[in-house]
GURO-76706 format. One record per residue (C-alpha): x, y, z; residue in three letters. Coordinates in pm, whole numbers, plus 32768, in hexadecimal, padded with zeros to 4 digits. Layout:
XYZAla ...
//
This chain:
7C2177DC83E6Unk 7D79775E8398Unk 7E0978AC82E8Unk 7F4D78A882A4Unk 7F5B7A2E82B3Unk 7EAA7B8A82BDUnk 7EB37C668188Unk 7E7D7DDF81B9Unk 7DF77E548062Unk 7D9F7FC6805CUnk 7E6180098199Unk 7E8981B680D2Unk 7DB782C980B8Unk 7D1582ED7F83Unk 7DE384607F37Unk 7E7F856D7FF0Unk 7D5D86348041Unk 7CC185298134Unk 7C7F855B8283Unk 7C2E868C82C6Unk 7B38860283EAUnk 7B4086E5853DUnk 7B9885CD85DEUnk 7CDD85D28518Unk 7D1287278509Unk 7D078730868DUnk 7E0C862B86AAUnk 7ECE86C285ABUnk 7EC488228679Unk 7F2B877387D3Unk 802386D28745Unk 80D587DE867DUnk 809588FC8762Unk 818588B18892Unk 82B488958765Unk 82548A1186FEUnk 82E38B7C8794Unk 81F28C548835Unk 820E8D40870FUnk 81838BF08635Unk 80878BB9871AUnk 80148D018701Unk 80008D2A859AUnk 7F578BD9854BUnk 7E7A8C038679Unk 7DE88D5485C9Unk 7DAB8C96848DUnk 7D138B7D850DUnk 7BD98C668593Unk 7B7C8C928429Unk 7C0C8B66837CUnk 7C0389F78416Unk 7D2C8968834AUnk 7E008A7B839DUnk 7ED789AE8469Unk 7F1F88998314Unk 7F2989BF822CUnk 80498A8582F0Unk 8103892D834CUnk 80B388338227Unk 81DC876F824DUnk 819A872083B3Unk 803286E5832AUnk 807985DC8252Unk 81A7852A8366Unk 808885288450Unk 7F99849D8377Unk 8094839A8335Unk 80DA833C8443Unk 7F8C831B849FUnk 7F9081D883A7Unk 80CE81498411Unk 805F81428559Unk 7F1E808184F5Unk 7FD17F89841EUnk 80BF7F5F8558Unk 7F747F1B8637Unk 7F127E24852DUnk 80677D4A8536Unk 808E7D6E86C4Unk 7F0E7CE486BAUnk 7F537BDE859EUnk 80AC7B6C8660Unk 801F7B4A87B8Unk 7F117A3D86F5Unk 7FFD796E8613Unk 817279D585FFUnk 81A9792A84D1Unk 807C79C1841CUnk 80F87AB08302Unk 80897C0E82E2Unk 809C7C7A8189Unk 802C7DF180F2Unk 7FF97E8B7F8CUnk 80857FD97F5EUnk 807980B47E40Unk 81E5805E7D7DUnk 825C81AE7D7AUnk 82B981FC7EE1Unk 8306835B7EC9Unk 819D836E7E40Unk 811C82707F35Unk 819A834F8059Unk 812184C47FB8Unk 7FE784817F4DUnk 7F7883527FF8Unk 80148352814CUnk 80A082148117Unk 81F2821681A6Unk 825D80B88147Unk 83AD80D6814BUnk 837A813B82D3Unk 82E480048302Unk 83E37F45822FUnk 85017FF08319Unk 841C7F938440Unk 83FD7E2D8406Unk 827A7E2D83F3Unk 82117DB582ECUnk 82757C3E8277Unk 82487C4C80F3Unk 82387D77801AUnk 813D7D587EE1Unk 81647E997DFEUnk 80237ED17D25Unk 80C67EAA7C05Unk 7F987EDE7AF9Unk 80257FAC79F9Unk 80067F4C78ADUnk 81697F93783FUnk 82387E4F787BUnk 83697F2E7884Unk 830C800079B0Unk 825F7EA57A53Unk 83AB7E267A89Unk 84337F697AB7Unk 83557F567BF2Unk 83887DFE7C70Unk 85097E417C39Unk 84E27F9E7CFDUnk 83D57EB57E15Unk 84EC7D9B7E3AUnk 86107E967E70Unk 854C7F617F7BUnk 84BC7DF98006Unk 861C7D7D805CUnk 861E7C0A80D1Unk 849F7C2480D9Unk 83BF7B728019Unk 83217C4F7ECAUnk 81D07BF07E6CUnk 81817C837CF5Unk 803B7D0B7CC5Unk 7FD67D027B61Unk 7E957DDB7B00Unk 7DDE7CA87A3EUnk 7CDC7D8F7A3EUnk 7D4A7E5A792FUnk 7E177D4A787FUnk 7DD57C407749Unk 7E127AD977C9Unk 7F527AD276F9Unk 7FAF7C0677ACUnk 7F657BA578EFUnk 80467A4F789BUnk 81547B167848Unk 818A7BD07979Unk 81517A947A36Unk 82867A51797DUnk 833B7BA179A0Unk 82F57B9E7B31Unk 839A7A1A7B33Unk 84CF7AA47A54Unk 85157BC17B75Unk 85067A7A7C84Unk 83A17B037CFFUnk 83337A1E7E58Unk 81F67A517DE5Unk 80BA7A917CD2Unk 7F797B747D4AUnk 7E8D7B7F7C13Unk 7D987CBD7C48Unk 7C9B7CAD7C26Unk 7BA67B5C7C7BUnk 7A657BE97BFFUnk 7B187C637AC0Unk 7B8E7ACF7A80Unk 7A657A2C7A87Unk 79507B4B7A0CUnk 790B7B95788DUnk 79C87BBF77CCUnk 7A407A9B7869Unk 79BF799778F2Unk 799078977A1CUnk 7AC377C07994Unk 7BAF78E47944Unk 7C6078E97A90Unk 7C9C77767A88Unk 7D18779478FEUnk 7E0078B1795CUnk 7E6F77F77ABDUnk 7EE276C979E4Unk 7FA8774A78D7Unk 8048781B79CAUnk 808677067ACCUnk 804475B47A3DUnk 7F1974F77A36Unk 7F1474A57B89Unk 7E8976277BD2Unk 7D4975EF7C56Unk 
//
């Protein structure tokens, strides 16, 4: 196919207690352990007999770097892959708005990847229902995004049609590159119907939105 770029859509973990795999944990332990004292080792080492997760209990901070990191490296595999294909192909990736949030509770690190060049175009998920804080968050997106493009995700999902129009309009106000309507299924299901997407595409854009 002639795509013009890869989107990574729920490139986060769905909260801060995930993963907890032993697979995880393991890597987690060899990875931490060599930066500990003896006396560390020691005391986590007699903890861990009776509890598993004594290592991310006693060092959550490192816990939560590692599991970030753990997703920046993946979304750098996914780049160096998508790169070595097409150069010019864009990689673009929705993050929660709130980065601070994004990286605590999700893992999602995305000013990292911002500082790191690897991602393309940044599309905050924008779906609040209070315009205010919608282009508090593109605002916040754009200053963060630099010279990169800012895709605004509005939640259509949980939006009116006029409501959805007007943040169409709010995210072209703030000099938005770009409109991601979420979600498909929500468009063109009851209560709306088949044509909705095409009625809201061409008051937003013109008639020739097809």
């Amino acid at each position: 196919y002639g795509v013009a770029g890869v989107h990574l859509d729920y490139v986060r973990f769905p909260n801060e207690a995930f993963d907890f795999s032993r697979a995880s944990l393991q890597q987690f332990k060899a990875n931490v352990r060599p930066q500990l004292t003896e006396t560390e080792r020691r005391r986590v080492d007699g903890q861990e007999t009776s509890n598993p997760l004594a290592y991310t209990m006693l060092f959550p901070d490192r816990w939560n770097s590692f599991r970030q990191s753990r997703l920046t490296t993946l979304v750098m595999r996914v780049r160096t892959a998508v790169k070595a294909v097409r150069p010019d192909l864009t990689v673009s990736v929705a993050v929660v708005p709130d980065a601070t949030a994004a990286a605590a509770s999700r893992m999602q690190d995305w000013r990292t990847w911002l500082d790191q060049s690897l991602i393309d175009v940044l599309c905050p998920m924008a779906y609040t229902q209070d315009r205010e804080l919608f282009e508090q968050q593109i605002r916040t997106a754009q200053a963060f995004a630099g010279q990169r493009p800012v895709w605004a995700g509005v939640g259509a999902y949980r939006l009116s049609a006029s409501a959805t129009l007007d943040r169409i309009a709010a995210a072209r106000r703030h000099k938005a590159a770009g409109i991601i309507l979420f979600s498909y299924e929500s468009l063109v299901t009851p209560p709306n119907s088949a044509t909705s997407l095409t009625e809201l595409g061409r008051a937003a854009f013109g008639n020739g939105f097809r």
